[in-house]
C-alpha positions in Angstrom: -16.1 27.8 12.3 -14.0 26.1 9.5 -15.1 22.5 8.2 -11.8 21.2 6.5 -11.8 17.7 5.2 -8.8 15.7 4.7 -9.4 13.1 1.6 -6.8 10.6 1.9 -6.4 10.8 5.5 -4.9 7.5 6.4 -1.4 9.0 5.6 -0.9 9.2 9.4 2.0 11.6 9.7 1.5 13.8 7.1 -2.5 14.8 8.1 -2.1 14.7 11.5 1.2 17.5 11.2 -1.5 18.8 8.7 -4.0 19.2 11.6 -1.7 20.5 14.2 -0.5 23.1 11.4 -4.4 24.3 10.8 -4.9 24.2 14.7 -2.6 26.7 15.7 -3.9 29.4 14.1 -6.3 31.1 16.3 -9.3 31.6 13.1 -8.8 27.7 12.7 -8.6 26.3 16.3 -12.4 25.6 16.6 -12.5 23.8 13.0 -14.0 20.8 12.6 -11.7 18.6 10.8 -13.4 15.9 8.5 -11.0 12.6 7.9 -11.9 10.3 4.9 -9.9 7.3 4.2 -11.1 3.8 2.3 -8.8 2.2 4.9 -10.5 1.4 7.6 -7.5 0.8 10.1 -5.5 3.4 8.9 -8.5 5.8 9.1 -9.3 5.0 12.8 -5.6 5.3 13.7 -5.2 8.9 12.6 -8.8 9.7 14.5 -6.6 8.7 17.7 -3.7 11.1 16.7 -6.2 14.0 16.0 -8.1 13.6 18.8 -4.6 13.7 20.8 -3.5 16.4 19.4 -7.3 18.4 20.3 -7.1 17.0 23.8 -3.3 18.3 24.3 -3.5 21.4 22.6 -7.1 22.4 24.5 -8.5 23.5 20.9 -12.2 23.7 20.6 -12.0 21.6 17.8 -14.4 18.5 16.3 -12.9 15.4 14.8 -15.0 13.3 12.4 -13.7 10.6 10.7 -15.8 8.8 7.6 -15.2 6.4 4.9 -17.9 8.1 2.6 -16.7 10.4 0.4 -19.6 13.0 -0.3 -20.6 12.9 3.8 -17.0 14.2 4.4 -17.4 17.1 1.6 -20.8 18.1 2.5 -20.4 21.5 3.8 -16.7 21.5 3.4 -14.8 25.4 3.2 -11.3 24.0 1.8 -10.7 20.5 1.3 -6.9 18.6 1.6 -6.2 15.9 -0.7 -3.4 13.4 -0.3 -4.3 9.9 -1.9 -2.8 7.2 -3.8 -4.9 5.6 -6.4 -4.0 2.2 -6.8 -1.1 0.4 -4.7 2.1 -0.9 -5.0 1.3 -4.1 -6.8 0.1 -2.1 -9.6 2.6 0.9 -9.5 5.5 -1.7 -9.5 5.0 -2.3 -12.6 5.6 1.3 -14.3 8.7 1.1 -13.1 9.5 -2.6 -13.7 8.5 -2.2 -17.1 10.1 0.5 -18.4 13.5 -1.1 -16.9 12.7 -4.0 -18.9 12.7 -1.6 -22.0 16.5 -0.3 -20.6 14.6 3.1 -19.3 16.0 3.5 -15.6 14.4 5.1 -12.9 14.5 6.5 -9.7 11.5 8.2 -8.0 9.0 7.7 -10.6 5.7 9.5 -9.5 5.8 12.6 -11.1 7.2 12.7 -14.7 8.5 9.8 -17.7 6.4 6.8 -18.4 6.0 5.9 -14.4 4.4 9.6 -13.4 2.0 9.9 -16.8 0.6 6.1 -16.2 0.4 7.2 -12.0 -1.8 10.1 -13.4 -3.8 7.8 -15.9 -4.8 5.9 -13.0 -5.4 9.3 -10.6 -6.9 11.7 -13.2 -10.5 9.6 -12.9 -10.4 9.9 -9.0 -9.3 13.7 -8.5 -12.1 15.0 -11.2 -14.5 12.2 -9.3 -13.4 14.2 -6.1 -14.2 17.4 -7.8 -17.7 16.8 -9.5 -18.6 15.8 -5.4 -17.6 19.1 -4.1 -19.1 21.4 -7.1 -22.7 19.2 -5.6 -21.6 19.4 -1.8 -19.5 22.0 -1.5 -19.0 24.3 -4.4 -17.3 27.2 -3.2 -14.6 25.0 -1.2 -10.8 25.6 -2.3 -9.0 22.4 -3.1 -5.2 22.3 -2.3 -3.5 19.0 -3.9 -0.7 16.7 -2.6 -0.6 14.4 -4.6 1.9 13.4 -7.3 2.0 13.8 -10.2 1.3 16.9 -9.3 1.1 19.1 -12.4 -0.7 16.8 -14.0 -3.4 15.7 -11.8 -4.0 20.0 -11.4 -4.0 20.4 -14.6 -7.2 17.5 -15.5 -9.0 19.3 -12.6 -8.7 23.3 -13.5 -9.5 22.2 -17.1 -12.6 19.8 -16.7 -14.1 21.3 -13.3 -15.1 24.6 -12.1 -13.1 24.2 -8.3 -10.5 26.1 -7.1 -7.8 24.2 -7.5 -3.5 24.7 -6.3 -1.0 21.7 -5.9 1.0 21.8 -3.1 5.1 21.1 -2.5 7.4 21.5 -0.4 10.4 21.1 -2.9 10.3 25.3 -3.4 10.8 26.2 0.3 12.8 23.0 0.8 15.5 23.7 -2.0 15.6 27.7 -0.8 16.7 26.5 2.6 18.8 24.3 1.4 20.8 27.4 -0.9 20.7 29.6 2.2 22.2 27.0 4.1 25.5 26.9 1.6 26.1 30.4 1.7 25.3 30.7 5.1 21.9 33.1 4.9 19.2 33.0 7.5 16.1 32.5 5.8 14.5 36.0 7.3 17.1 37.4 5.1 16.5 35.9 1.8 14.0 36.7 -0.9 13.3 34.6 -3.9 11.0 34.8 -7.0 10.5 31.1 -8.5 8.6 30.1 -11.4 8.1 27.0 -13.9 6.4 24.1 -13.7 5.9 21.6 -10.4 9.1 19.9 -9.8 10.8 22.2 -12.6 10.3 25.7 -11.5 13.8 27.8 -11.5 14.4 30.8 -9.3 15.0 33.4 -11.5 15.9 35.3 -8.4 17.8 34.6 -4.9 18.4 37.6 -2.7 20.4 37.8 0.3 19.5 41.0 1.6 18.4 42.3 -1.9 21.6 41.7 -3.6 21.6 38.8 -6.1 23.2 35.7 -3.8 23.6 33.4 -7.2 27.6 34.3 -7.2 28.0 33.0 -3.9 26.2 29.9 -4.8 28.5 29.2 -7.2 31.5 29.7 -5.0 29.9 27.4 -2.6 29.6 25.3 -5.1 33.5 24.6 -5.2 33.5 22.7 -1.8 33.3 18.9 -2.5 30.3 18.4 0.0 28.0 21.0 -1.9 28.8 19.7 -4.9 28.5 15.9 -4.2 24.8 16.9 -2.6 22.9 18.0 -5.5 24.9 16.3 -8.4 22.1 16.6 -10.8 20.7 19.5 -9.7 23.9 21.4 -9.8 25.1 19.9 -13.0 21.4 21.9 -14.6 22.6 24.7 -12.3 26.1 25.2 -13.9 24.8 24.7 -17.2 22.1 26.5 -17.2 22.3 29.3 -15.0 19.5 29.2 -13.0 18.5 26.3 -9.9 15.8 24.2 -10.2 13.7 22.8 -7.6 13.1 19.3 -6.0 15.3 16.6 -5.4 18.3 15.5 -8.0 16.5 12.0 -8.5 13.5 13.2 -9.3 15.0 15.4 -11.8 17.8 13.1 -13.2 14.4 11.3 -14.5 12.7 14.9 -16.3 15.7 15.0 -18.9 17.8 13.3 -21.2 21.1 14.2 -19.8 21.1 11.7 -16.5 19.8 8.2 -16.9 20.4 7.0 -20.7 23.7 5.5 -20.1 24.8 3.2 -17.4 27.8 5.8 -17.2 25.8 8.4 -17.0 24.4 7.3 -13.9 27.4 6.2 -12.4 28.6 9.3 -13.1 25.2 11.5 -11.8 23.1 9.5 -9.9 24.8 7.0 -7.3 27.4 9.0 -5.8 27.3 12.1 -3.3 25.9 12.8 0.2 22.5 14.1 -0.9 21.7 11.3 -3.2 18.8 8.6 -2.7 20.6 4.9 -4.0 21.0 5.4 -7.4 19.5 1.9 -8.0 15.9 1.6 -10.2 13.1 1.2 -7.9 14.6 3.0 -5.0 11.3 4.5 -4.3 9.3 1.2 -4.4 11.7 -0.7 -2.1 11.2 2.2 0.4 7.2 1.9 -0.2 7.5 -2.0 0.5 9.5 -1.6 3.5 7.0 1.1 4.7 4.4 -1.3 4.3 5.8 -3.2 7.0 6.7 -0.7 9.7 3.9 1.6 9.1 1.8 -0.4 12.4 4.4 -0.5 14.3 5.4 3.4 14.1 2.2 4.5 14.6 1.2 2.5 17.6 4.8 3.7 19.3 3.7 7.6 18.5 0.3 6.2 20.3 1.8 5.0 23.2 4.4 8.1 23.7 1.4 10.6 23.4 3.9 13.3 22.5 2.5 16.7 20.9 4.6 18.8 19.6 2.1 22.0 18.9 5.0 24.0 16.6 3.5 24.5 13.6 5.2 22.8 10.0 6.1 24.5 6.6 4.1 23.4 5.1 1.8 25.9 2.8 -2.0 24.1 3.3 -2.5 26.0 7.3 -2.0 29.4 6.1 -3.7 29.3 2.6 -7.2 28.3 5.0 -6.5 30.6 7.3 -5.9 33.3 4.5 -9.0 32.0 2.5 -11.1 31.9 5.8 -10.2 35.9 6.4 -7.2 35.6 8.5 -5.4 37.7 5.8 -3.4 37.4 2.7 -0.8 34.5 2.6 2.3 34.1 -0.6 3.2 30.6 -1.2 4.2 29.1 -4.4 1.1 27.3 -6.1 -0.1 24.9 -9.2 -2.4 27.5 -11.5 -3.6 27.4 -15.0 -1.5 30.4 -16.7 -3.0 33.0 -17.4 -0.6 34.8 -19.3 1.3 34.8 -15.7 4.8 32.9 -17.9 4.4 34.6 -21.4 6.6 31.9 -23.1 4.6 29.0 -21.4 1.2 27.8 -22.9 -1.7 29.1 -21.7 -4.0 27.9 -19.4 -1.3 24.9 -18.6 -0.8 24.4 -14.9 2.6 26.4 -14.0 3.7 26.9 -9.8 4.3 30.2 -9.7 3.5 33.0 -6.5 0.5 33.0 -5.8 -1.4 35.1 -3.0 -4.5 32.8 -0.8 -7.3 35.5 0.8 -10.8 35.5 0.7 -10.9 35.9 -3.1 -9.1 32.4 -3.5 -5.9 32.8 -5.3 -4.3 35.1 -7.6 -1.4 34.5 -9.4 1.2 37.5 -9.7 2.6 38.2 -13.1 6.3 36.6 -13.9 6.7 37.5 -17.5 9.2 35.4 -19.5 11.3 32.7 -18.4 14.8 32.6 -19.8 14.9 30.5 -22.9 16.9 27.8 -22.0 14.2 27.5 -19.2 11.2 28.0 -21.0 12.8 25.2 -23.5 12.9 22.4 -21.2 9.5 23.5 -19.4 7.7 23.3 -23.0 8.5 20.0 -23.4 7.4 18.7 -20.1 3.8 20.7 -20.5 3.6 18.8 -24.1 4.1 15.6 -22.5 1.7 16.6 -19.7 -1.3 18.0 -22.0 -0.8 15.0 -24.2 -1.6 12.7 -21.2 -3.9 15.0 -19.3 -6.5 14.8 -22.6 -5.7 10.7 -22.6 -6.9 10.9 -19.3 -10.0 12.4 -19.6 -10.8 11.1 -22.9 -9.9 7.8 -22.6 -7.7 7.5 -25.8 -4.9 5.3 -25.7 -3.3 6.4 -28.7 -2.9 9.8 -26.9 -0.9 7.7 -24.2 1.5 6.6 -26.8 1.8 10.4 -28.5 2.4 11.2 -24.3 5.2 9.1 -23.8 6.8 9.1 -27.3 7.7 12.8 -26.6 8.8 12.4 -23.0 12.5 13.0 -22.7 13.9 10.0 -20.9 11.8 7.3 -23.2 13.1 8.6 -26.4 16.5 9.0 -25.5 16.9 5.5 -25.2 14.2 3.8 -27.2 13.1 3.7 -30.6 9.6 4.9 -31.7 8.2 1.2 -32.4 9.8 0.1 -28.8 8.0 3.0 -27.2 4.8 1.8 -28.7 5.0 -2.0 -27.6 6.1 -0.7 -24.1 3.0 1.4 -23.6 0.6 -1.6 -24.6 1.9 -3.6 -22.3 1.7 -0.7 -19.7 -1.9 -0.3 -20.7 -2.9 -3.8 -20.3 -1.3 -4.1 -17.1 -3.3 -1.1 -16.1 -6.6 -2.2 -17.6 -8.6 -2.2 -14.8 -7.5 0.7 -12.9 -8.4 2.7 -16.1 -11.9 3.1 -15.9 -12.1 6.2 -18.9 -10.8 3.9 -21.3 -12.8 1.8 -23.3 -10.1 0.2 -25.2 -6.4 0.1 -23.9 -5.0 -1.4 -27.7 -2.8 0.9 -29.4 
């Protein structure tokens, strides 16, 4: 009998598809599901989903639901994370900021001066989380949703003795999404995909084991295909190889997309796959959510519909692989252990990884291609640089973070960079509780 606990849990559609994914495997139906949220409202509103979805689906499952912490890891086997630390009054403002400074963004929660200051302020948390579980539950696998993602893994596999993967969707997400051009049903398609989270490349797409990359790029000629990804194909063309996640996100990673008003006319407003090319797309949608979110959820409520298909996403399977339901692939965050020789070691790389009762184990890749490898290198210098201000407390290490970050310095000097960040730290004063001074 499984005891999974959900930290975070007031994100009401993802954990209850979460729970609905972990039900339907026959090991996992009798679990008893542990939801922890410091929202009190949203906590008791996902309870009444879950135990919907119990009561539908007939499962022999328990559903607890807690706003202490350690009483919901006490015991725990695998533990699902999905919080936001801080809200959007505070995470405005690594957005708004930078846009004072002329640095434009888009998403901003993973990478760039809005993703290392989201992981300043998450870093403390996630380890928080972690020194719980190696007391209450120390042999408990920990799978991560939250941005930014490679990050946050990374402050956890090096300062904690959990087993720790990130979880996203982006690498089963964009496969579809390249089977879907060339017309491949996903039974049919193998992939090998490696790099780091948001930034892995698929150094191999097979349609029936022959190499589908060619017809990619002849889909590529039809208007619609190549209007949907405009950034993402741009790196593609160039570079040889596709990356995952979204073309905002990754028009933000780089210093190709966003430096230049032109350049973002050009990449980033246009075409049927693109999120409004505007700065602070993500926050207006965040603002809006936080009026509907009531209202949604009490009309799922009141329908009372359970759909007992089971999701893609990865979190179901790995339990039910770690619980002894046998051996599951997915695509995981995992220090490298020499898995991407031309990567640093022990930095957190998503790469194949195989869930079973041993945990996970990485399978080797070898090298990436160098143009690759490149671009990853400076996104992992960025990342360590900010993963040790994180756990250190040393704002000078923020500064050294962001003064290497792609998108900063192609548009800013070194001395703007550093006035930027201190009025990023103070800002962010309080919500950084490692740091004993913010004054760089």
């Amino acid at each position: 009998m499984a005891r999974i606990a959900f930290i975070g849990a007031g994100s009401f559609g993802f954990t209850r598809k979460l729970v609905n994914d972990v039900l339907n495997f026959p090991l996992l139906e009798n679990s008893t599901i542990v939801l922890m949220d410091i929202d009190k409202e949203r906590l008791d509103f996902v309870k009444r989903a879950c135990d919907m979805i119990v009561e539908k689906g007939e499962y022999p499952a328990k559903v607890i639901a807690t706003m202490d912490r350690r009483e919901a890891l006490k015991g725990a086997d695998a533990v699902i994370c999905t919080i936001l630390a801080g809200d959007t009054e505070v995470w405005k403002h690594d957005i708004l900021i930078p846009k004072k400074y002329g640095i434009d963004t888009n998403v901003g929660d993973t990478r760039s001066v809005s993703g290392i200051f989201r992981a300043l302020r998450t870093i403390p948390v996630m380890v928080d989380i972690c020194r719980d579980m190696e007391e209450l539950c120390p042999n408990a696998i920990l799978l991560n949703y939250t941005n930014p993602m490679a990050m946050l893994c990374r402050a956890m596999q090096k300062a904690t003795s959990i087993q720790v993967t990130g979880l996203c969707h982006s690498v089963q997400g964009t496969a579809a999404m390249l089977a879907k051009w060339i017309g491949a049903p996903m039974a049919e398609v193998d992939f090998v995909c490696a790099g780091i989270n948001h930034q892995a490349w698929y150094t191999r797409f097979l349609w029936n084991k022959e190499d589908a990359y060619p017809l990619i790029r002849q889909a590529m000629r039809k208007k619609a295909v190549r209007n949907h990804e405009q950034v993402r194909n741009e790196m593609f063309m160039q570079l040889g190889y596709y990356v995952t996640e979204s073309s905002g996100h990754n028009s933000e990673y780089s210093w190709w997309f966003r430096k230049r008003p032109d350049l973002i006319e050009k990449y980033c407003t246009n075409g049927t796959g693109w999120n409004p090319g505007e700065y602070a797309y993500i926050l207006k949608a965040y603002q809006k959510r936080k009026s509907t979110w009531k209202k949604d959820i009490q009309a799922w409520l009141k329908k009372g519909e359970v759909n007992k298909n089971a999701g893609h996403e990865y979190a179901a399977s790995i339990i039910n692989g770690w619980m002894g339901g046998g051996p599951f692939e997915f695509n995981g965050n995992v220090p490298n252990k020499g898995i991407i020789s031309n990567l640093p070691e022990d930095a957190c790389v998503e790469v194949p990884v195989i869930a079973d009762r041993r945990g996970f184990s990485a399978m080797h890749v070898g090298p990436l291609p160098a143009q690759l490898a490149a671009l990853n290198n400076v996104s992992i210098a960025v990342e360590e640089m900010a993963v040790e201000a994180a756990l250190t407390g040393d704002p000078e290490m923020v500064f050294h973070s962001i003064l290497y970050d792609p998108l900063s310095a192609a548009v800013l000097s070194m001395a703007e960079i550093r006035k930027m960040v201190a009025e990023m730290l103070k800002k962010n004063e309080k919500h950084l509780p490692t740091f004993k001074s913010v004054k760089i």
